[in-house]
PyMOL Python script that loads the backbone (N, CA, C, O; Angstrom):
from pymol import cmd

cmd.read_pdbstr("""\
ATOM      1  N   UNK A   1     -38.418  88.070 -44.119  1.00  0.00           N
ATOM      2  CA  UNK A   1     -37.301  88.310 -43.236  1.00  0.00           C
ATOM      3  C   UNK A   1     -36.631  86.968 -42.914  1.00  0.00           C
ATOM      4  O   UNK A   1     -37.263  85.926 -42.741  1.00  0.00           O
ATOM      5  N   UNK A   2     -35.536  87.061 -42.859  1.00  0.00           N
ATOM      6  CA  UNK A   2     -34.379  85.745 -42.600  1.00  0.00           C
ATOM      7  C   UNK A   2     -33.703  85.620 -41.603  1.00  0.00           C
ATOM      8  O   UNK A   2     -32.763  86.413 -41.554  1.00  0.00           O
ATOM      9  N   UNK A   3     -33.828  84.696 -40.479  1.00  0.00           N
ATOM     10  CA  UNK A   3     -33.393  84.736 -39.530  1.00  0.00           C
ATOM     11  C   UNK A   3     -32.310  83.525 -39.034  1.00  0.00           C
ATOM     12  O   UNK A   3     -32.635  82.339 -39.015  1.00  0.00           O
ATOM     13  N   UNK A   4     -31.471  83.834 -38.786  1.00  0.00           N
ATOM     14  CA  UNK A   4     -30.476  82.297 -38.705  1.00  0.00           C
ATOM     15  C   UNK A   4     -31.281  81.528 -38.043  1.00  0.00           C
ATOM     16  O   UNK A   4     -32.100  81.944 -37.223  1.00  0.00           O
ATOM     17  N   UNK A   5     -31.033  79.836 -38.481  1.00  0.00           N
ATOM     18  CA  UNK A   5     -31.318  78.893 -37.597  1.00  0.00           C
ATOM     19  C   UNK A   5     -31.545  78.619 -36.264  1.00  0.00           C
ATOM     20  O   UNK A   5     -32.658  78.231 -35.908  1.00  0.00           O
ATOM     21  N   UNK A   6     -30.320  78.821 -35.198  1.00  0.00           N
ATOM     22  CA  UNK A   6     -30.183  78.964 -33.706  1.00  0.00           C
ATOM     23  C   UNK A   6     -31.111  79.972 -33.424  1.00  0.00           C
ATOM     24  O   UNK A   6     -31.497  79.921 -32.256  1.00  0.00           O
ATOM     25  N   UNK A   7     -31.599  80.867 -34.089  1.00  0.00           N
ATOM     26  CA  UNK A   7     -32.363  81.923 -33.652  1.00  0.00           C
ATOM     27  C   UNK A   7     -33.991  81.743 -33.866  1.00  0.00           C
ATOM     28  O   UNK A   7     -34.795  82.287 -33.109  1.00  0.00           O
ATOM     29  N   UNK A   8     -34.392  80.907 -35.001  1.00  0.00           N
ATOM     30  CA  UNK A   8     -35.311  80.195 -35.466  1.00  0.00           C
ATOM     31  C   UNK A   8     -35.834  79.678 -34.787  1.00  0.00           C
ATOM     32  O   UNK A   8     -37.004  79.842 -34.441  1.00  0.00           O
ATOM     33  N   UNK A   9     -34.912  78.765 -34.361  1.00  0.00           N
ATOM     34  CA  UNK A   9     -35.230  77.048 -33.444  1.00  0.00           C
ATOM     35  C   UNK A   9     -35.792  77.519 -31.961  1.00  0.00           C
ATOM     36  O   UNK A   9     -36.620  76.852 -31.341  1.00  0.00           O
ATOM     37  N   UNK A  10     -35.146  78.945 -31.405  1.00  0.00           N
ATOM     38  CA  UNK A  10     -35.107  79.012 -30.200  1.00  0.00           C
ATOM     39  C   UNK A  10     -36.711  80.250 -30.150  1.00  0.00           C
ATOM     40  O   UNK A  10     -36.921  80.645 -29.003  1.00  0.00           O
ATOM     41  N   UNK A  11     -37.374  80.613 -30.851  1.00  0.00           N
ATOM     42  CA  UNK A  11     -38.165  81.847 -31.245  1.00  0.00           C
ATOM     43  C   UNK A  11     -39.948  80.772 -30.195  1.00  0.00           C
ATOM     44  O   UNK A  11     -40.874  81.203 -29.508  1.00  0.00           O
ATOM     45  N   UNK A  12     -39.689  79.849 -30.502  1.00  0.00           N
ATOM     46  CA  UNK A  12     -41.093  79.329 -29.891  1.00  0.00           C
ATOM     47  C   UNK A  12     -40.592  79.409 -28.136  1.00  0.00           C
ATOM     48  O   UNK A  12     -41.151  80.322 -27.527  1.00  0.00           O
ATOM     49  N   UNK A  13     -39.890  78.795 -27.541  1.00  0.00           N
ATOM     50  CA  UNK A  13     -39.148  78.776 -26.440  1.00  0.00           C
ATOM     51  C   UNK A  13     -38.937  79.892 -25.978  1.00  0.00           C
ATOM     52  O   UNK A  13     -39.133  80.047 -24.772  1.00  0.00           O
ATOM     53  N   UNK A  14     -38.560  80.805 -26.635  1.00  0.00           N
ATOM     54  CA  UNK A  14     -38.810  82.267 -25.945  1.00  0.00           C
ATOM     55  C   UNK A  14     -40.488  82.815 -25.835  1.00  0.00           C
ATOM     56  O   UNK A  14     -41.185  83.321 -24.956  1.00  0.00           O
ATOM     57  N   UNK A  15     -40.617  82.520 -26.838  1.00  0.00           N
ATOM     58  CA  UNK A  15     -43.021  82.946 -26.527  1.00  0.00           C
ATOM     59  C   UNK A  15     -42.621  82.422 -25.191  1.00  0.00           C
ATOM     60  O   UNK A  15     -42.453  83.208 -24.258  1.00  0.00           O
ATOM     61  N   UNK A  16     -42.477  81.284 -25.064  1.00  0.00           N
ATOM     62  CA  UNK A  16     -42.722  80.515 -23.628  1.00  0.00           C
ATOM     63  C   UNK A  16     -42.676  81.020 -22.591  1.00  0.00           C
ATOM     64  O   UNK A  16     -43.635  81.076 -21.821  1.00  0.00           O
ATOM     65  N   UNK A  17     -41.324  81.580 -22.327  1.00  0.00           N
ATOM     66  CA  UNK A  17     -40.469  81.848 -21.320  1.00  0.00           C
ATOM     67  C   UNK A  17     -40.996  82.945 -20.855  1.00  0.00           C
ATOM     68  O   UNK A  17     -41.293  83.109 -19.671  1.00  0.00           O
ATOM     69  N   UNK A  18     -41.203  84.073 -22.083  1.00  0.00           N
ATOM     70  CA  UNK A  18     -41.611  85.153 -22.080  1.00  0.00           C
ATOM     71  C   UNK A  18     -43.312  85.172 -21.004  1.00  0.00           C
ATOM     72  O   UNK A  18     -43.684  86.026 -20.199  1.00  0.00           O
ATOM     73  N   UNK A  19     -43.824  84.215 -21.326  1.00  0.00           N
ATOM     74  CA  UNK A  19     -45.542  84.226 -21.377  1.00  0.00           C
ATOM     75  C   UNK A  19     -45.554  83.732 -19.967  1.00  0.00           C
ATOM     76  O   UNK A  19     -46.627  83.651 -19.369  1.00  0.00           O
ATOM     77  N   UNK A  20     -44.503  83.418 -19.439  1.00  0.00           N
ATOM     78  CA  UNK A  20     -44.661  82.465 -18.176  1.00  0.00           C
ATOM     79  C   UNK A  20     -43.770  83.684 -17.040  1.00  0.00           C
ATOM     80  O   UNK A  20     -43.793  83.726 -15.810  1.00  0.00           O
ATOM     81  N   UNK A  21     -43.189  84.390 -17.821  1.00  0.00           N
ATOM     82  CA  UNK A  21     -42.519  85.535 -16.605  1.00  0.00           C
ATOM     83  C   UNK A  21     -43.487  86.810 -16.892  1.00  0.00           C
ATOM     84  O   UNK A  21     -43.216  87.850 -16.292  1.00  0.00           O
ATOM     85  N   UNK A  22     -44.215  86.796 -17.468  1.00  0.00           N
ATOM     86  CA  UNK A  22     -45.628  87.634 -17.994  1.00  0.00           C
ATOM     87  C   UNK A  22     -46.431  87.310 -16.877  1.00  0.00           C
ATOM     88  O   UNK A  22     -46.626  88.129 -15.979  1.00  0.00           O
ATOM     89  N   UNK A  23     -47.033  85.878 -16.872  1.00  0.00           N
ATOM     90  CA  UNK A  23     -47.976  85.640 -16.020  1.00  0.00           C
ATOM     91  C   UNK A  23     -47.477  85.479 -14.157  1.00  0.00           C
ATOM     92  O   UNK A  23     -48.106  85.723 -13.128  1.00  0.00           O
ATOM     93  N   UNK A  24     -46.601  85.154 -14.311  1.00  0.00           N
ATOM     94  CA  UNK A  24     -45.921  85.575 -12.692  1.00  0.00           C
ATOM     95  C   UNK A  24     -45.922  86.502 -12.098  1.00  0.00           C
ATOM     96  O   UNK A  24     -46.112  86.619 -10.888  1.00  0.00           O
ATOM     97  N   UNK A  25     -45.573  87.789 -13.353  1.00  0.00           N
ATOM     98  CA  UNK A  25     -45.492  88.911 -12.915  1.00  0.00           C
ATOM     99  C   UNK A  25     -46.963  89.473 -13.030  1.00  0.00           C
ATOM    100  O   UNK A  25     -47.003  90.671 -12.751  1.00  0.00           O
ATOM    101  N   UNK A  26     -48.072  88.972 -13.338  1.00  0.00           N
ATOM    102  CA  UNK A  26     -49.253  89.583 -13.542  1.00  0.00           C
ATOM    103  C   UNK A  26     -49.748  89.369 -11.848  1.00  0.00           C
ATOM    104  O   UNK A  26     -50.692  90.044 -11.436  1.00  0.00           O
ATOM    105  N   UNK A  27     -49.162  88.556 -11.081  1.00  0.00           N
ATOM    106  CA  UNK A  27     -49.903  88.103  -9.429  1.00  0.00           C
ATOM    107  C   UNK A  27     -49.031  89.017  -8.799  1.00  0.00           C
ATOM    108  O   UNK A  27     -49.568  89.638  -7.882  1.00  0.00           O
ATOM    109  N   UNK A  28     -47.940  89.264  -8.999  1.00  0.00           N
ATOM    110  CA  UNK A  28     -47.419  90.287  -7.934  1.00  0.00           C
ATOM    111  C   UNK A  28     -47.270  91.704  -8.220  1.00  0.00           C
ATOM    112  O   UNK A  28     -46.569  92.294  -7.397  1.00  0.00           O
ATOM    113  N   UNK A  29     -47.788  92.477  -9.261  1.00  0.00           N
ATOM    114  CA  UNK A  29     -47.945  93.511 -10.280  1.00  0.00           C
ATOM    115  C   UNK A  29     -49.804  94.052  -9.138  1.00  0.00           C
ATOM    116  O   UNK A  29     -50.791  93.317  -9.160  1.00  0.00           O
ATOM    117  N   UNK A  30     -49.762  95.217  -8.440  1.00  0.00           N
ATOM    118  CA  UNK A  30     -50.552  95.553  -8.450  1.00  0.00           C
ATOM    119  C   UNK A  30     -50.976  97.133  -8.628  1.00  0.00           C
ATOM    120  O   UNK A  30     -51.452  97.835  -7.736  1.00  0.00           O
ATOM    121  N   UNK A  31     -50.784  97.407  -9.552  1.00  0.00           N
ATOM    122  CA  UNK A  31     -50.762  98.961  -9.882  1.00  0.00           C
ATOM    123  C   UNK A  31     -51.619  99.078 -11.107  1.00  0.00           C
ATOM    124  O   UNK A  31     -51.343  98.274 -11.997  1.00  0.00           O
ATOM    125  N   UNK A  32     -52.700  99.999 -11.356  1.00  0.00           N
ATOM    126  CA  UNK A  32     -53.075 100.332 -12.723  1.00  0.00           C
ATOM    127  C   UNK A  32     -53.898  99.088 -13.237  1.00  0.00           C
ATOM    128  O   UNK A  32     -54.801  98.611 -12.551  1.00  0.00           O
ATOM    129  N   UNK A  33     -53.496  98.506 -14.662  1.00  0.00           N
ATOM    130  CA  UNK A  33     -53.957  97.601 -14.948  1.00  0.00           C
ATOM    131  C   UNK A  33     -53.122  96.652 -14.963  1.00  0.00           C
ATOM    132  O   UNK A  33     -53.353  95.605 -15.569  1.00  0.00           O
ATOM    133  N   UNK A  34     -52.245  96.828 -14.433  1.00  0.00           N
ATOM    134  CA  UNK A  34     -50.717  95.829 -14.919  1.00  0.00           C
ATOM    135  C   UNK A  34     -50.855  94.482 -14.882  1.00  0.00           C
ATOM    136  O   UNK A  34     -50.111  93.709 -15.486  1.00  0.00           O
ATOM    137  N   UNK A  35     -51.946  94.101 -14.074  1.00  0.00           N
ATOM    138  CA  UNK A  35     -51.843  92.594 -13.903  1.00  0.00           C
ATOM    139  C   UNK A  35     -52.766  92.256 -14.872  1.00  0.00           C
ATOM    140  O   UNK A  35     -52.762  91.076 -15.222  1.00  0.00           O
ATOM    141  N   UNK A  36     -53.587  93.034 -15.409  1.00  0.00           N
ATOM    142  CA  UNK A  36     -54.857  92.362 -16.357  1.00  0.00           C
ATOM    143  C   UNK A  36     -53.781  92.368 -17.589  1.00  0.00           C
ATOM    144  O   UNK A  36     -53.664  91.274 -18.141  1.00  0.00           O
ATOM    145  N   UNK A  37     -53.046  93.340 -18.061  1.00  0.00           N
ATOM    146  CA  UNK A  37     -52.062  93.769 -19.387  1.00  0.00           C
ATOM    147  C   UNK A  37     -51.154  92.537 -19.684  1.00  0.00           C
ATOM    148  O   UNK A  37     -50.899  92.062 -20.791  1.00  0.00           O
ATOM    149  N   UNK A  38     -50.591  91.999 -18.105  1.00  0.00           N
ATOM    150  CA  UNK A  38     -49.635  91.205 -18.146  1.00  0.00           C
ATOM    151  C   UNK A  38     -50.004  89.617 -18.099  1.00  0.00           C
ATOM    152  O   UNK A  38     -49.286  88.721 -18.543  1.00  0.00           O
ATOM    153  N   UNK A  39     -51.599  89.412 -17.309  1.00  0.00           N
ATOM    154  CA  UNK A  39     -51.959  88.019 -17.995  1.00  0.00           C
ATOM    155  C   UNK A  39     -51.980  88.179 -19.238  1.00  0.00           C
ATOM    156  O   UNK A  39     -51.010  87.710 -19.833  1.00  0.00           O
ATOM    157  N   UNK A  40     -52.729  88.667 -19.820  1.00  0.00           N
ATOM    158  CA  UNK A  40     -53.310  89.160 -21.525  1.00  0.00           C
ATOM    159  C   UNK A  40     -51.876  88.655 -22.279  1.00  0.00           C
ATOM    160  O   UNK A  40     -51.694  87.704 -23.040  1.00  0.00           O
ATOM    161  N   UNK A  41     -51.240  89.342 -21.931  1.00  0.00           N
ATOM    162  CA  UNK A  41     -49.996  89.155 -22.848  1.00  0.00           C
ATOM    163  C   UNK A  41     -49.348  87.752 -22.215  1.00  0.00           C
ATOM    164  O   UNK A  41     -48.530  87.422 -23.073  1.00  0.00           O
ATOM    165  N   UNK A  42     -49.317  87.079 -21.488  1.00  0.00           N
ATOM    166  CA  UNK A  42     -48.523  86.318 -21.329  1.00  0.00           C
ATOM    167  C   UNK A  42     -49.382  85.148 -21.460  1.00  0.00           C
ATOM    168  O   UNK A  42     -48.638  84.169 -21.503  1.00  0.00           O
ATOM    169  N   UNK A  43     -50.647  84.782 -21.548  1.00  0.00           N
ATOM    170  CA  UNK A  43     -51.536  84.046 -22.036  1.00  0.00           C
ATOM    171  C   UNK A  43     -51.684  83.722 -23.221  1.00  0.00           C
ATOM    172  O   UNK A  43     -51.946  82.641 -23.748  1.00  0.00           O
ATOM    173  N   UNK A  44     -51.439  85.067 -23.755  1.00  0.00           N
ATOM    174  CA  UNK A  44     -51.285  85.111 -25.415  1.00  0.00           C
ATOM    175  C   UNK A  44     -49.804  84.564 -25.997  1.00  0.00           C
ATOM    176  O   UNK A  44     -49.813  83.588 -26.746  1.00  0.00           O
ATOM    177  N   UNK A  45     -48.674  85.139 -25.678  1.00  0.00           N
ATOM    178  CA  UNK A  45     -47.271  83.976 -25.567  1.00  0.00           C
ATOM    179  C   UNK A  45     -47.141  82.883 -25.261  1.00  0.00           C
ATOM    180  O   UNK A  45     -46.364  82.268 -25.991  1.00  0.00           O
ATOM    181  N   UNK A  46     -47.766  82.086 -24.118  1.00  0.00           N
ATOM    182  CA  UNK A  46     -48.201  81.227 -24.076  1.00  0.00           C
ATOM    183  C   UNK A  46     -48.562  80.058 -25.365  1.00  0.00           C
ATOM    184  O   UNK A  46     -47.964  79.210 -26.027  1.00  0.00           O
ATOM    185  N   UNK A  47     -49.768  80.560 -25.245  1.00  0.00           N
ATOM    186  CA  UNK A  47     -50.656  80.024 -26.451  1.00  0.00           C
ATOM    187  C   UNK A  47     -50.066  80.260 -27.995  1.00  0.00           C
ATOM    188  O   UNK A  47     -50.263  79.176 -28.544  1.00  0.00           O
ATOM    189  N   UNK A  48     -49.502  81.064 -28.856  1.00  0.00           N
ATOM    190  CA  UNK A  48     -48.566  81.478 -29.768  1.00  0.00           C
ATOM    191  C   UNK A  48     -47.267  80.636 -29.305  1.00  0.00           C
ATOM    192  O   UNK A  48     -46.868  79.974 -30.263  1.00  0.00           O
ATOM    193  N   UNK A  49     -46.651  80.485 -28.406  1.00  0.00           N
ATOM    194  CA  UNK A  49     -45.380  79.900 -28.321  1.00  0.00           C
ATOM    195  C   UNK A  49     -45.519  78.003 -28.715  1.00  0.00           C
ATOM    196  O   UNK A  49     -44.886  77.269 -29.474  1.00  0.00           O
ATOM    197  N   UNK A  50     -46.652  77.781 -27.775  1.00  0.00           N
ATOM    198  CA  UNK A  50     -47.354  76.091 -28.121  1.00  0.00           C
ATOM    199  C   UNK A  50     -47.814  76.065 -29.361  1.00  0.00           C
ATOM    200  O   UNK A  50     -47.455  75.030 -29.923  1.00  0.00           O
ATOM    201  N   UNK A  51     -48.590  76.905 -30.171  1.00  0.00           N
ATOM    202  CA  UNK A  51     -49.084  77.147 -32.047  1.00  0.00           C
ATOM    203  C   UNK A  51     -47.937  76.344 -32.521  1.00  0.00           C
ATOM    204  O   UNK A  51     -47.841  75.243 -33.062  1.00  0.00           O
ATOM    205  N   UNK A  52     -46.605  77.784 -31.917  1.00  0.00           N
ATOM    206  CA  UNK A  52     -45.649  77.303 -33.131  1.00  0.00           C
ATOM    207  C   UNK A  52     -44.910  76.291 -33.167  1.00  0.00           C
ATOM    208  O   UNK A  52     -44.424  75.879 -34.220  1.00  0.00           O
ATOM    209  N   UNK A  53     -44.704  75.707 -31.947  1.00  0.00           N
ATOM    210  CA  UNK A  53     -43.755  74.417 -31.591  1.00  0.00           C
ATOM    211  C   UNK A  53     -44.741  73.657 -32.217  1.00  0.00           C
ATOM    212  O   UNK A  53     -44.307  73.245 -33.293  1.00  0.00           O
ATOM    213  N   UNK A  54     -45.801  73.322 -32.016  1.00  0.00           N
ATOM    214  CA  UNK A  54     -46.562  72.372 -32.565  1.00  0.00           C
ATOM    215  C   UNK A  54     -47.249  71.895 -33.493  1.00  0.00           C
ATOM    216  O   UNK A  54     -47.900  70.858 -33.617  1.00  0.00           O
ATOM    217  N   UNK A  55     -46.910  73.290 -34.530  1.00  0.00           N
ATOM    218  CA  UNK A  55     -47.255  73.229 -35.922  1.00  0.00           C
ATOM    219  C   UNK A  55     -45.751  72.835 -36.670  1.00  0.00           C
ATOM    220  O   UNK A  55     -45.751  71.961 -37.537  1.00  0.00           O
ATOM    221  N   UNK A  56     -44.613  73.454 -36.327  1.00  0.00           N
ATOM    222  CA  UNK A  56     -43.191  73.325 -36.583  1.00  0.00           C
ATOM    223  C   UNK A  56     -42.922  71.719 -36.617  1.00  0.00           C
ATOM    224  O   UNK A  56     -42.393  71.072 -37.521  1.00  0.00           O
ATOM    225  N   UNK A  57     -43.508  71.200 -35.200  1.00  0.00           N
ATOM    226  CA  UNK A  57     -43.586  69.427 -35.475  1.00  0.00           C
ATOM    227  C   UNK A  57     -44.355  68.960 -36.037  1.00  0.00           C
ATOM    228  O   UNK A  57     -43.954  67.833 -36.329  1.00  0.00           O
ATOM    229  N   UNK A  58     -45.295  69.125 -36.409  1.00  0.00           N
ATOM    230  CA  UNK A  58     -46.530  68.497 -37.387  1.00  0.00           C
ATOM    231  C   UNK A  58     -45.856  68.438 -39.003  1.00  0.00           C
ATOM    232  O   UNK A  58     -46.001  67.515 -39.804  1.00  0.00           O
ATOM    233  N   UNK A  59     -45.051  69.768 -39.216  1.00  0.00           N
ATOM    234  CA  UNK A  59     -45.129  69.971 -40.875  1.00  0.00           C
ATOM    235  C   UNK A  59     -43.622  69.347 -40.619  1.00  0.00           C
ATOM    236  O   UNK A  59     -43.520  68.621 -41.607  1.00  0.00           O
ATOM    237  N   UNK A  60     -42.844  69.252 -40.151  1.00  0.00           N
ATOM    238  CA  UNK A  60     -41.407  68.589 -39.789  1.00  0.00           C
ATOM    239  C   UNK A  60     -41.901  66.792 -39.986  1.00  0.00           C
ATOM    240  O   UNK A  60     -41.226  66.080 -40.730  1.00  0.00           O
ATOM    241  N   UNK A  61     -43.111  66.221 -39.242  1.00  0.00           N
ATOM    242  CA  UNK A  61     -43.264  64.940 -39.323  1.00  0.00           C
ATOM    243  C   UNK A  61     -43.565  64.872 -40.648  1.00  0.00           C
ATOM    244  O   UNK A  61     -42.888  64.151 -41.381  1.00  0.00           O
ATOM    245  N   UNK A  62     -44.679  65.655 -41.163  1.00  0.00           N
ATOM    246  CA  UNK A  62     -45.400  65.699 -42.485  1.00  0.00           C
ATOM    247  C   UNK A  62     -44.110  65.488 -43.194  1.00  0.00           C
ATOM    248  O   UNK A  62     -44.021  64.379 -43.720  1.00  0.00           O
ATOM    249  N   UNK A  63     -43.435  66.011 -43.288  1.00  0.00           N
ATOM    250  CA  UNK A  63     -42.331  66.830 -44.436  1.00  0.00           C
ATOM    251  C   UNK A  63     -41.590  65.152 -44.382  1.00  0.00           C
ATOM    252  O   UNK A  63     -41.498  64.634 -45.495  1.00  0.00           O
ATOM    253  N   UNK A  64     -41.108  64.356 -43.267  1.00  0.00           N
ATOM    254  CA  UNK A  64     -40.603  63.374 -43.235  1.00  0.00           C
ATOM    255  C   UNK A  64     -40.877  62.007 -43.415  1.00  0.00           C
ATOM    256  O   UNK A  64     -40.229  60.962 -43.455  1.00  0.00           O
ATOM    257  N   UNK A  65     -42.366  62.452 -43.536  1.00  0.00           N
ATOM    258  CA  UNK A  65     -43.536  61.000 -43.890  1.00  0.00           C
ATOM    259  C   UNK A  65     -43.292  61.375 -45.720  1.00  0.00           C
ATOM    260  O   UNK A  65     -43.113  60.474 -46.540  1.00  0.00           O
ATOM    261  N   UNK A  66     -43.320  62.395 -45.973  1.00  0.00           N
ATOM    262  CA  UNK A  66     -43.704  62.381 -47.650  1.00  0.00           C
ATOM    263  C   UNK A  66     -41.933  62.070 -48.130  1.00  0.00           C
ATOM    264  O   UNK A  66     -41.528  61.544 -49.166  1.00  0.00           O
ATOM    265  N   UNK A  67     -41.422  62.413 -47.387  1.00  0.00           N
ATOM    266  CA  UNK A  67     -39.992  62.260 -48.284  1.00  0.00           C
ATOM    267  C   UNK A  67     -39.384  60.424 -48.477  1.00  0.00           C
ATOM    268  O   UNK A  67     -38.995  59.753 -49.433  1.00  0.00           O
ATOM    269  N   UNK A  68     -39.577  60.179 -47.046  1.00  0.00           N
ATOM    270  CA  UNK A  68     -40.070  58.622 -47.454  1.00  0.00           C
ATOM    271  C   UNK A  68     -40.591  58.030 -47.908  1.00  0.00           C
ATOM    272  O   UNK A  68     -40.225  56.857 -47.838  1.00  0.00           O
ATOM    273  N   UNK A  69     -41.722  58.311 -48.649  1.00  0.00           N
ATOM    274  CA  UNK A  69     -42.603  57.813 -49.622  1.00  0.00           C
ATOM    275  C   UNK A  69     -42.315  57.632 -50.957  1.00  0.00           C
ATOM    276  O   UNK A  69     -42.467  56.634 -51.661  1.00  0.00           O
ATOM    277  N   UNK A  70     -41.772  58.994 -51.282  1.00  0.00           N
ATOM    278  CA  UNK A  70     -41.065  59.352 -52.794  1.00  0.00           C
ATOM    279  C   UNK A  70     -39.141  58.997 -52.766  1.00  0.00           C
ATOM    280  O   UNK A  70     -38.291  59.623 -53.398  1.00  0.00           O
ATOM    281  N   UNK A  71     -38.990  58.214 -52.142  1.00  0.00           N
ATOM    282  CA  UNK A  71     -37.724  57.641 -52.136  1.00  0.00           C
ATOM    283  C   UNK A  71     -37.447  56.524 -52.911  1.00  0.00           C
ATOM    284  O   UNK A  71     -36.326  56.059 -53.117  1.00  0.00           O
ATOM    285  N   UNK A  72     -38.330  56.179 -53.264  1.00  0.00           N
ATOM    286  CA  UNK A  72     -38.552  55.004 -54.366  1.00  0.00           C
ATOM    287  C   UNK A  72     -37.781  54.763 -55.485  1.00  0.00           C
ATOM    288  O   UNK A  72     -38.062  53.834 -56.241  1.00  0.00           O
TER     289      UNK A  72
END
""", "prot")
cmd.dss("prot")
cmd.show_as("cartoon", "prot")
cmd.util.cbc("prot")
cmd.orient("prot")
């Protein structure tokens, strides 16, 4: 699947956003299981949102260390 750029770039930043109005809403959520459902998930966005930013910069540095190398 192909997703424009601006939409790409912004996909880790939303996990974020998402995982952090997840877990806010898991402390004032008291009905059912809602608050256990809504850490769960927003712990998990969280953690998935930091993966991808931080693998995205790793293979971005990688990608920019090797291209300098073979510039020769």
């Amino acid at each position: 699947m192909w997703v424009s750029k601006p939409i790409y770039e912004s996909l880790p930043y939303f996990y974020l956003l998402s995982g952090a109005i997840a877990l806010i809403a898991s402390m004032y959520l008291n009905h059912w299981y809602w608050p256990t459902i809504c850490f769960v998930v927003g712990l998990g966005s969280l953690v998935g949102g930091l993966v991808v930013l931080l693998k995205r910069r790793d293979h971005r540095i990688h990608d920019r260390r090797a291209s300098d190398t073979n510039d020769y």
